[in-house]
C-alpha positions as CSV (number, residue, x, y, z in Angstrom):
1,X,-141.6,69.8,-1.4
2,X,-138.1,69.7,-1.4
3,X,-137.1,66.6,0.5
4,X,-138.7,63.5,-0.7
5,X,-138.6,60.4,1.5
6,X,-138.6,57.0,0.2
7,X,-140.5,54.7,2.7
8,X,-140.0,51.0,3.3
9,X,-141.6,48.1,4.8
10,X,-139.5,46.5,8.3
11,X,-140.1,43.4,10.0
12,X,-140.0,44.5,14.3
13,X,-140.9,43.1,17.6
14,X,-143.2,44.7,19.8
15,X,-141.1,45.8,23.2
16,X,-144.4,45.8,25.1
17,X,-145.6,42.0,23.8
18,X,-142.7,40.7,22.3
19,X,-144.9,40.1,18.9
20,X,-143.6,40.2,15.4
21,X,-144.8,42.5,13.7
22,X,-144.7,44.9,10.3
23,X,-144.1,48.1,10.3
24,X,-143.5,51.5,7.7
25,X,-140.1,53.7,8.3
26,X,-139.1,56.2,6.1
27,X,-135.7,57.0,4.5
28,X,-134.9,59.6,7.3
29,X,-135.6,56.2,9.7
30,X,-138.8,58.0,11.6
31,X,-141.2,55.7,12.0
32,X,-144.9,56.8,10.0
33,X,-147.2,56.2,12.8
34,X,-150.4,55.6,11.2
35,X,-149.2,52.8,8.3
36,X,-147.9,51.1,11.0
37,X,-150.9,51.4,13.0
38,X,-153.0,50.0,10.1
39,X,-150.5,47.1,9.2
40,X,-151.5,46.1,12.9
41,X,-155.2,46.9,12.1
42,X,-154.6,44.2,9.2
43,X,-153.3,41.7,11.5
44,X,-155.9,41.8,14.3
45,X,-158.3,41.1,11.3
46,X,-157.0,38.1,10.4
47,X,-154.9,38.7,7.7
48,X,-152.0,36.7,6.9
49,X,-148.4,37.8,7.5
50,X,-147.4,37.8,4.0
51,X,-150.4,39.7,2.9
52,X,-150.0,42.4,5.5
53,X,-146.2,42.9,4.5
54,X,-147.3,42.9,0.7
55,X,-149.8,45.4,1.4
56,X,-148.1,47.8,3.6
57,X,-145.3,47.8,0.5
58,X,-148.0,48.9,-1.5
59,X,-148.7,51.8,0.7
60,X,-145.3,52.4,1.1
61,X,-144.4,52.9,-2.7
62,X,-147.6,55.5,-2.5
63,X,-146.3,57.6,0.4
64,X,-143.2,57.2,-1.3
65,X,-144.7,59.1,-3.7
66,X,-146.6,61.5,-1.9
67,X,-143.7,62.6,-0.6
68,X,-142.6,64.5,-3.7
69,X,-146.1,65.7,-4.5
70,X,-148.4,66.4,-1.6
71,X,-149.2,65.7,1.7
72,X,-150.5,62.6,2.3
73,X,-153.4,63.1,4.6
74,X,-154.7,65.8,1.8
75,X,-154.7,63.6,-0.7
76,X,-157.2,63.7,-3.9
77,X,-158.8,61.5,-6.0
78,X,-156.9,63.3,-8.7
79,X,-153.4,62.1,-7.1
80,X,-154.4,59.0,-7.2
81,X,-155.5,59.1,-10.7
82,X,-151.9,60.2,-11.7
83,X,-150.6,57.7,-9.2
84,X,-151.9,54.7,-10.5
85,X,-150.2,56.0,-14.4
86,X,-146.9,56.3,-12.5
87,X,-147.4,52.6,-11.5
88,X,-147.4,51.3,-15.0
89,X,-143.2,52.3,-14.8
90,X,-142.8,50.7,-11.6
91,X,-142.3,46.6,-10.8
92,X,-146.0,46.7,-10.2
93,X,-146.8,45.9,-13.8
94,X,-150.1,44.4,-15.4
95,X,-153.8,44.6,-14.2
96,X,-153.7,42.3,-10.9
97,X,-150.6,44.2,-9.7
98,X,-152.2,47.4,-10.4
99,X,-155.4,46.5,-8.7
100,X,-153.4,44.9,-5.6
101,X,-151.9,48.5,-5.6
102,X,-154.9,50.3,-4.9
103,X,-157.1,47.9,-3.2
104,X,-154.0,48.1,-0.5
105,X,-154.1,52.4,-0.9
106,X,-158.1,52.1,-0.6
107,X,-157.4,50.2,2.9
108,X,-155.4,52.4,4.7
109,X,-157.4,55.4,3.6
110,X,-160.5,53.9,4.5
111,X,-158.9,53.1,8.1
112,X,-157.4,56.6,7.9
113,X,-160.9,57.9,7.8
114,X,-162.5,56.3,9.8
115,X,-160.5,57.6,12.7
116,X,-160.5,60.9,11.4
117,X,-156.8,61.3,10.0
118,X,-157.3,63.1,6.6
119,X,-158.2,66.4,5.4
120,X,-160.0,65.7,2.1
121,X,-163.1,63.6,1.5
122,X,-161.0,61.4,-1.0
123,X,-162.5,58.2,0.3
124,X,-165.5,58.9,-0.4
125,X,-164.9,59.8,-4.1
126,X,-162.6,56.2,-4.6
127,X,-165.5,54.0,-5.0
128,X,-169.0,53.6,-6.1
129,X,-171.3,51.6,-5.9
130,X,-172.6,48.7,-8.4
131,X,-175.0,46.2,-8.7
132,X,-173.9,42.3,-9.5
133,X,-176.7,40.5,-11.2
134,X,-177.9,37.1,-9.7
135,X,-175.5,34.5,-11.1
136,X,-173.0,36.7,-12.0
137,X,-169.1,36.7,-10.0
138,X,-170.2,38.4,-6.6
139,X,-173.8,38.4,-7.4
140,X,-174.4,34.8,-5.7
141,X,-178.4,33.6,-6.1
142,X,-180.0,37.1,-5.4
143,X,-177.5,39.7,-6.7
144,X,-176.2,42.5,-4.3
145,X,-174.6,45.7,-4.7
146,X,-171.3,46.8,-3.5
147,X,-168.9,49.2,-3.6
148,X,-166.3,49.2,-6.3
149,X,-163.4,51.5,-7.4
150,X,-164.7,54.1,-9.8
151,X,-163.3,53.6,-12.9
152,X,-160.2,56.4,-13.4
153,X,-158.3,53.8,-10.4
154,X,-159.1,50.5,-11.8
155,X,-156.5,49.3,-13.6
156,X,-156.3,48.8,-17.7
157,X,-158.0,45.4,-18.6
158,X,-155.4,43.3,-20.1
159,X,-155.2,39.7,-20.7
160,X,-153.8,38.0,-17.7
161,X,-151.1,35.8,-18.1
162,X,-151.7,32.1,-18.2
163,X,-150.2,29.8,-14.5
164,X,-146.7,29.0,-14.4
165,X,-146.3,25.3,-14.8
166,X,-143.8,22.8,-15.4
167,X,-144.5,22.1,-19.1
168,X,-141.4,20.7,-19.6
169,X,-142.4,16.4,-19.3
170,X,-138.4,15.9,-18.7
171,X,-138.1,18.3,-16.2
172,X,-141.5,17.0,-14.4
173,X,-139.7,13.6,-14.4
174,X,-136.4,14.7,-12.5
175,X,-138.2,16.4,-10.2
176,X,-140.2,13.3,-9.3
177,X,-137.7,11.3,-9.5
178,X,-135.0,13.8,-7.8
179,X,-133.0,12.6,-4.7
180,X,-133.5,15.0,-1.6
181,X,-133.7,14.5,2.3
182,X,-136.9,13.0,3.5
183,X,-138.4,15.6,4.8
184,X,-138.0,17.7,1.2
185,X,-138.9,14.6,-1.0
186,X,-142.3,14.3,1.3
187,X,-142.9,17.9,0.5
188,X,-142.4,17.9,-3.0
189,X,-144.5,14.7,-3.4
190,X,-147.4,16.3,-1.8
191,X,-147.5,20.0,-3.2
192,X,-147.2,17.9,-6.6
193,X,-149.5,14.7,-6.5
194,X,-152.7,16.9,-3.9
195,X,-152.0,20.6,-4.9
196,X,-152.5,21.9,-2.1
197,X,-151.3,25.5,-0.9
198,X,-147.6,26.0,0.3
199,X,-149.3,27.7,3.6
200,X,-152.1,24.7,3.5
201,X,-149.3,22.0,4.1
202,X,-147.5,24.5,6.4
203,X,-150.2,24.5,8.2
204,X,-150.9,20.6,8.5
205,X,-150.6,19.1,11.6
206,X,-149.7,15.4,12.4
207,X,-153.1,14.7,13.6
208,X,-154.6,15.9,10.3
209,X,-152.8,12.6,8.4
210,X,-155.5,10.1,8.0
211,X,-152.9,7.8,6.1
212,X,-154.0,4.9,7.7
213,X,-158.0,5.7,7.4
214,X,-160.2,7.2,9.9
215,X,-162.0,5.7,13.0
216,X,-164.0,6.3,15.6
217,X,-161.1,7.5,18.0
218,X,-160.5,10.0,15.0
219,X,-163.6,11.3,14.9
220,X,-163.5,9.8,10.8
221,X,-165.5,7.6,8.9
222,X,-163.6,7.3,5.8
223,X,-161.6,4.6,5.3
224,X,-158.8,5.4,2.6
225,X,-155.9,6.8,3.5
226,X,-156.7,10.8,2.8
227,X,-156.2,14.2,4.7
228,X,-157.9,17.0,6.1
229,X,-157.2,20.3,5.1
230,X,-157.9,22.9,7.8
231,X,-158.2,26.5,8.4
232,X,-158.2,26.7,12.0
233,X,-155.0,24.7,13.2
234,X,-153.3,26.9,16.0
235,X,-150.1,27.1,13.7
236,X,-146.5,28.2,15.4
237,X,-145.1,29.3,12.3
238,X,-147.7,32.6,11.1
239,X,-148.8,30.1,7.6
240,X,-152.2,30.4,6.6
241,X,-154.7,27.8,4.9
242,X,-155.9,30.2,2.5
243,X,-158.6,27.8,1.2
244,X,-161.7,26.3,2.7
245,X,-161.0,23.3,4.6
246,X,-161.4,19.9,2.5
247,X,-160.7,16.4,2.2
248,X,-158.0,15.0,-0.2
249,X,-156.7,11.0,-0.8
250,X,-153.8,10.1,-1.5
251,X,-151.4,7.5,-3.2
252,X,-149.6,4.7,-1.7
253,X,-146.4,6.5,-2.7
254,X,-147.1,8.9,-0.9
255,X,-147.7,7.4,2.1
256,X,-144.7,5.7,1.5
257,X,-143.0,8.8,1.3
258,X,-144.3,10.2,4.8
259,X,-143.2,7.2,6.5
260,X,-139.5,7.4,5.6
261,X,-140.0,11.2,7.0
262,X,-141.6,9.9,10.1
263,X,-138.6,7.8,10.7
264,X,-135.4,10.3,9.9
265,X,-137.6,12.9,11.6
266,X,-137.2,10.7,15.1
267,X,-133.9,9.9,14.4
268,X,-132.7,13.4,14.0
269,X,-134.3,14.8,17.0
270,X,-133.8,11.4,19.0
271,X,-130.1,12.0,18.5
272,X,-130.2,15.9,19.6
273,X,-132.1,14.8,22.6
274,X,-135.1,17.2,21.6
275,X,-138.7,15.8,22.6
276,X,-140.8,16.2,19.0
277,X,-143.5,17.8,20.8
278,X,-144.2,20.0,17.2
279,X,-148.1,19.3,16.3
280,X,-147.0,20.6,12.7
281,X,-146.4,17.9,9.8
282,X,-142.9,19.8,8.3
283,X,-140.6,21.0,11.0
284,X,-137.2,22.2,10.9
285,X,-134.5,19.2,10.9
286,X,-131.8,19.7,8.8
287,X,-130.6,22.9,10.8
288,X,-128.6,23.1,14.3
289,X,-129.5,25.3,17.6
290,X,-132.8,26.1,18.8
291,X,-134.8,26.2,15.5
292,X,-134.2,22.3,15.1
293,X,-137.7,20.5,15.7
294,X,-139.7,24.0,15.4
295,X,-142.4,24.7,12.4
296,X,-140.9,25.1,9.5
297,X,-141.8,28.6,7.7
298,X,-142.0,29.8,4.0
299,X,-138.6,30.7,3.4
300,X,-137.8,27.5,4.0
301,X,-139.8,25.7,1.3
302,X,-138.6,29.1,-0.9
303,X,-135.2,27.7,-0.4
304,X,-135.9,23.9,-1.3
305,X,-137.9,25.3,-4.8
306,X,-134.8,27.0,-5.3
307,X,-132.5,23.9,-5.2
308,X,-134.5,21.9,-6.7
309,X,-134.8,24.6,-9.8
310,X,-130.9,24.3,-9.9
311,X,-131.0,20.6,-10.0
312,X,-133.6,20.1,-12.1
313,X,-132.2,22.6,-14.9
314,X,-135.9,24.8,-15.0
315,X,-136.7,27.6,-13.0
316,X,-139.5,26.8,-10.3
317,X,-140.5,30.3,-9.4
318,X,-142.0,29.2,-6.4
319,X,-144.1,26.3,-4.0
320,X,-147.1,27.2,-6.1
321,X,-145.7,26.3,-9.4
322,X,-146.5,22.4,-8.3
323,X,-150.0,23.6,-7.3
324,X,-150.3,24.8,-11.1
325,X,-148.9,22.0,-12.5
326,X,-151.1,19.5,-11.1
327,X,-153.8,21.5,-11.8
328,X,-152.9,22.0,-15.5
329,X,-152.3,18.4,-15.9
330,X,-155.6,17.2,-14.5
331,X,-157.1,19.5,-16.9
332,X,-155.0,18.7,-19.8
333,X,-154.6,14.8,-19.6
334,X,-151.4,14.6,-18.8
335,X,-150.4,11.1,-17.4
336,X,-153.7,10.8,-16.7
337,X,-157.7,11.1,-17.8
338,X,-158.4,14.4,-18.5
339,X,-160.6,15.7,-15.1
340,X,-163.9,17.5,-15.1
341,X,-163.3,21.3,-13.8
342,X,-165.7,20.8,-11.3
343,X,-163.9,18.4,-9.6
344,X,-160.8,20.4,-10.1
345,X,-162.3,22.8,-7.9
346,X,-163.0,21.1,-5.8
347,X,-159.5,19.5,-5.0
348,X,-157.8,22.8,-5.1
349,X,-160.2,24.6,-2.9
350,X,-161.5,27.3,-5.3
351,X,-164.7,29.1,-4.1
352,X,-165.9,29.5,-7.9
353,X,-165.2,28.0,-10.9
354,X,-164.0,30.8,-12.6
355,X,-160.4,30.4,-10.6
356,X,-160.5,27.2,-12.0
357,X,-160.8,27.9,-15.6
358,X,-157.3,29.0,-15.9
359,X,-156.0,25.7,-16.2
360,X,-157.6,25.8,-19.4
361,X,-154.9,28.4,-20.5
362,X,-153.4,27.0,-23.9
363,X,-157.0,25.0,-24.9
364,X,-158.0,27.8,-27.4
365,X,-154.4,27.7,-28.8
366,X,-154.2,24.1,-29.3
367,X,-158.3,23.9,-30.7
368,X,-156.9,26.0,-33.6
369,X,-153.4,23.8,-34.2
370,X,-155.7,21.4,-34.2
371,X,-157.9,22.5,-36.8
372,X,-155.3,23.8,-39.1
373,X,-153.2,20.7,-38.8
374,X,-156.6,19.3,-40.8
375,X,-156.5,19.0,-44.3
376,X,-159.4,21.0,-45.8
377,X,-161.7,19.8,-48.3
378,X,-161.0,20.7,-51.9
379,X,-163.6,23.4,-52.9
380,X,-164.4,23.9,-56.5
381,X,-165.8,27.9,-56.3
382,X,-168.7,28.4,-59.4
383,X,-169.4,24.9,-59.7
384,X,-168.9,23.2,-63.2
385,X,-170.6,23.6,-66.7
């Protein structure tokens, strides 16, 4: 093959619906048909928008790739053998980028053959199936089998790379204590002091704040102030609570916090003459047109992490930092009693305990400082006549 095409992922709009949606063109602009077909597929199952983007970039670095070396509808399991090799060169680098890789190529070639697209049995040959005791990760009470990616695509086992977290206690401080627009200053005080998700709080709605307790109108019976987290708010703005919905309290600051929100949030839109019919907790304010009052989105929160990084003087790679950070320091103790992992988990959502155990990053490190920083006992070797 002498013309290789290098294929991209593009954000459209559906002329027939009007949608937004994702979809794969290639360097010679022609639309490919069937990647785009299956980033819809994604969609109607209920995957987020950001997950259905990242994956069809996955599949587009492989077709990519194809295109240089064979057709991709003929495909073998050999191909993807030396494709998953190439990858350790590319910007997907380490285990959990390799496996996101091929768990996104194992997708569309599943959905590619279920509607009959491909002239190779490759699918069949990806996985295989394996048995997960009882107790086990995936085994639950009884054990089960499942298929799994037979072992030339799984990625090399390396140790994964502790959470990103503000470590540094001067640069926690500023943050905290780090003058920004209501609205901003609400949202940095909740992603820090609850943890929650970026698309959990994007996805909040007004009527989720139980800040002055529950009641019977409310359908609560709890009486501290507290939120729900849930997974089935009819969002405007495409976020996604990735978690299982939960209950979290919260501190008087923060409630404090909210209020002076609540106000500058009806002044603002008061004084534009918009009515704040938005059920969602964060909406655009400091903007201008006919985005001002609307949901705000991802990039927007992207862009407050970015300023406050500047301001700050650390680099916040993203919302999620805050989540790991609050995490790490209920773990550790820090500015606070250290917190059983169980009920780590449960604040943050994790379905299994194991996601929570990485907030233990550092503990084996520190056990042997520790130790060392000891003074031994003096040994006499032989004994003495």
């Amino acid at each position: 093959m002498t013309d290789r095409l290098q294929y991209s992922v593009v954000a459209a709009i559906d002329p027939a619906t009007a949608e937004h949606r994702f979809v794969v063109v290639g360097s010679d602009e022609v639309l490919h048909y069937e990647a785009s077909l299956w980033l819809v597929f994604l969609l109607a199952l209920g995957r987020s928008p950001n997950t259905a983007r990242e994956y069809g970039r996955r599949v587009a670095w492989f077709l990519s790739w194809c295109s240089g070396v064979v057709d991709w509808r003929g495909i073998t399991l050999s191909h993807l053998v030396m494709w998953r090799r190439a990858l350790a060169g590319r910007e997907a680098k380490g285990s959990a980028s390799v496996t996101i890789c091929m768990a996104a190529v194992r997708s569309f070639y599943e959905w590619c053959d279920g509607r009959g697209l491909l002239t190779t049995d490759v699918v069949s040959k990806m996985t295989q199936l394996k048995y997960f005791a009882p107790g086990t990760r995936g085994g639950g009470e009884r054990g089960v089998r499942r298929r799994v990616l037979v072992e030339e695509l799984r990625a090399d086992p390396v140790e994964p790379a502790p959470p990103r977290w503000i470590d540094d206690e001067t640069a926690r401080n500023r943050l905290a204590g780090l003058e920004l627009p209501t609205r901003d200053r609400f949202l940095v005080d909740l992603l820090s002091t609850t943890g929650i998700r970026v698309g959990e709080a994007l996805s909040l709605f007004t009527a989720d704040l139980h800040f002055g307790g529950g009641s019977r109108q409310l359908g609560c019976g709890l009486r501290d102030p507290h939120f729900h987290v849930r997974v089935d708010n009819p969002v405007e703005n495409e976020a996604r609570a990735k978690g299982g919905p939960r209950t979290l309290f919260v501190h008087r600051d923060l409630i404090e916090s909210y209020v002076d929100y609540v106000l500058e949030r009806r002044k603002i839109l008061s004084q534009a003459r918009i009515e704040d019919r938005c059920p969602h907790v964060f909406v655009n304010l400091y903007t201008e047109g006919r985005w001002l009052g609307r949901a705000a989105s991802y990039s927007t929160v992207k862009r407050l992490m970015d300023r406050c990084s500047k301001r700050i003087g650390y680099d916040i790679t993203g919302p999620h930092t805050l989540r790991h950070t609050f995490a790490t320091r209920l773990v550790r103790g820090l500015g606070c009693d250290p917190v059983p992992l169980d009920v780590v988990q449960a604040l943050l959502g994790h379905a299994v305990l194991t996601s929570t155990q990485v907030y233990t990053h550092d503990a084996e490190a520190a056990m042997k400082k520790a130790t060392i920083a000891m003074t031994a006992r003096s040994l006499t070797l032989g004994g003495t006549r």
